[in-house]
Structures are given as C-alpha cells and as structure tokens.
N, C-alpha and C positions, 0 to 999 in steps of 0.2 A: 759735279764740281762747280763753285761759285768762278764765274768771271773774277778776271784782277779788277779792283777801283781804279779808275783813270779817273786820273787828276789832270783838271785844267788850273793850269800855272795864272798867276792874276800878274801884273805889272807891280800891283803892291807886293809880292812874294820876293822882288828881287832887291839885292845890295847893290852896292855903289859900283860893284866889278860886274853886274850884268846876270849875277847866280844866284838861283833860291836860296833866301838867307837860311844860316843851319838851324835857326829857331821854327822856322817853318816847317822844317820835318816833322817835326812833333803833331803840328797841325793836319798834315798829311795822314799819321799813321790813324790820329786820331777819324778822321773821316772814314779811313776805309773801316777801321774796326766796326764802326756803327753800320756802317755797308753790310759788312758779313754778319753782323748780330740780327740787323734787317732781314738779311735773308734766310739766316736760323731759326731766330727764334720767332718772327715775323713780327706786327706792329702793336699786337694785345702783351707783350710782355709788358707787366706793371715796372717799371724802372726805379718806382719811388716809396715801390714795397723791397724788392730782391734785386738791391742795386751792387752795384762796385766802385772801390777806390783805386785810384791810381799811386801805386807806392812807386815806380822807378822805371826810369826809361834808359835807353840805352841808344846810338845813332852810329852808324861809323859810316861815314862821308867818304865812296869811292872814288865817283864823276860828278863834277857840277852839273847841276840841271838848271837848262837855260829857260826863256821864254816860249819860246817854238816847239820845246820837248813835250812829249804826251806820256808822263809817268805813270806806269802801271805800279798798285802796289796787291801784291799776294798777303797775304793773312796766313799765319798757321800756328795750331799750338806746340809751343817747345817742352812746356813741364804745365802737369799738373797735379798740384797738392791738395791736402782737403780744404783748407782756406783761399788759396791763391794758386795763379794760376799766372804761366808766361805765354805770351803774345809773341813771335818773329813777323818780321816783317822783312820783304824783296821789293825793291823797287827799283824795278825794270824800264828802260827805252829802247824801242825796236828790239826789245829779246837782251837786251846787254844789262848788267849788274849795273847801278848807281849809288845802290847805296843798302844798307841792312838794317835793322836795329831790332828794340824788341821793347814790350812793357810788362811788367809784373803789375797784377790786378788783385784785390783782396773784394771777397766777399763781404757785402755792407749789410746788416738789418738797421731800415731808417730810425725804425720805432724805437728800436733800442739806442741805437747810435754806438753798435756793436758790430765787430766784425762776425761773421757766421758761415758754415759751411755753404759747400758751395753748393745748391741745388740739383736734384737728379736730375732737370729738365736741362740745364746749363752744363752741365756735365756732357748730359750724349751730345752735345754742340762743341763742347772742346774736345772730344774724342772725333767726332768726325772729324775737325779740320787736324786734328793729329795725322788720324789714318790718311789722309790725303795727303798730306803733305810725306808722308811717310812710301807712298807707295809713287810719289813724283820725284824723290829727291835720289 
C-alpha cells in the first residue's frame, strides 16, 4: 500500500475567510495523483508517448481546511473503462473526512493526437489501487 500525499497548505492556498480556496483542490488531487503514478509506474514512464487527458473533475467540500492542517489525500480507482478511467480521491486530517472528489482521465496518443486505449502496463496500476481501495473500504 502507497502512503496517502500530504499536502503542505502554502499561505497562497487560502481565501479571504482563512480556508483553502475550492479551486485549490484540484491542485491538491492533482499532486497526489502524480505521487501514486510515481510510485506505480516509477519515473521511465514516457508521459509524452502514453499520456492522459483530464475530461472532468468532481470536489465535494466537507471541512474547510485551514493553514495548520496536514492534509492527507488517498488515491483509488473508482471505474475503469477501455479509454478512461476514474480517479477518487479522500482527503483526510488527523484520520477525519474533508473533503472527496474524483477525476475522469482519457487515454491520449500524442503522435496521433487521439484518444487510445488504455495500456496493459497502466491497466495493472488501476487495478491495483482498485483492489486496495477495495479491500480498505
């Protein structure tokens, strides 16, 4: 099992009330996903042969998260199709729900500038954090 990403909160992350603004989630999910993909598929994955598009994100804001917080975010796969594939994301403080969301990702070939299935190598990486996530929840 991958450790969750902890996020450290910047001063620029917060709004005028003191709380990570909601656009900065996104920011968030995105760092950890490169976190987990680091860890999968490690650092020879070419990105700019067998890449992905971001078609749709999704946030639902439980707890604000302040400055001082140390946000953990979990990674797992929710669906995966032969093109795309869904992303959840938990993002935990001291163990407590803050907030959820998720991304839908499309298989990209540059060369082409086509979408394309999704790689067997990429594949057993979304199965694994399935099963995990599957035998945690």
């Amino acid at each position: 099992m991958i450790e969750p990403f902890k996020v450290h909160v910047r001063f620029s992350d917060l709004d005028v009330l003191g709380h990570v603004n909601n656009s900065v989630y996104l920011t968030y999910f995105e760092s950890a996903r490169v976190y987990y993909f680091k860890h999968l598929l490690g650092v020879d994955w070419d990105w700019t042969k067998d890449s992905v598009v971001l078609v749709k994100n999704e946030v639902e804001y439980i707890r604000p998260i302040l400055l001082h917080d140390v946000p953990e975010i979990e990674v797992y796969t929710k669906h995966i199709g032969t093109k795309s594939y869904t992303f959840g994301y938990n993002i935990r403080v001291n163990g407590e729900l803050y907030s959820k969301g998720a991304s839908t990702l499309v298989a990209y070939d540059v060369n082409t500038q086509k979408t394309t299935e999704i790689k067997p190598e990429m594949l057993e990486v979304l199965r694994k954090l399935q099963k995990e996530s599957s035998d945690e929840k």
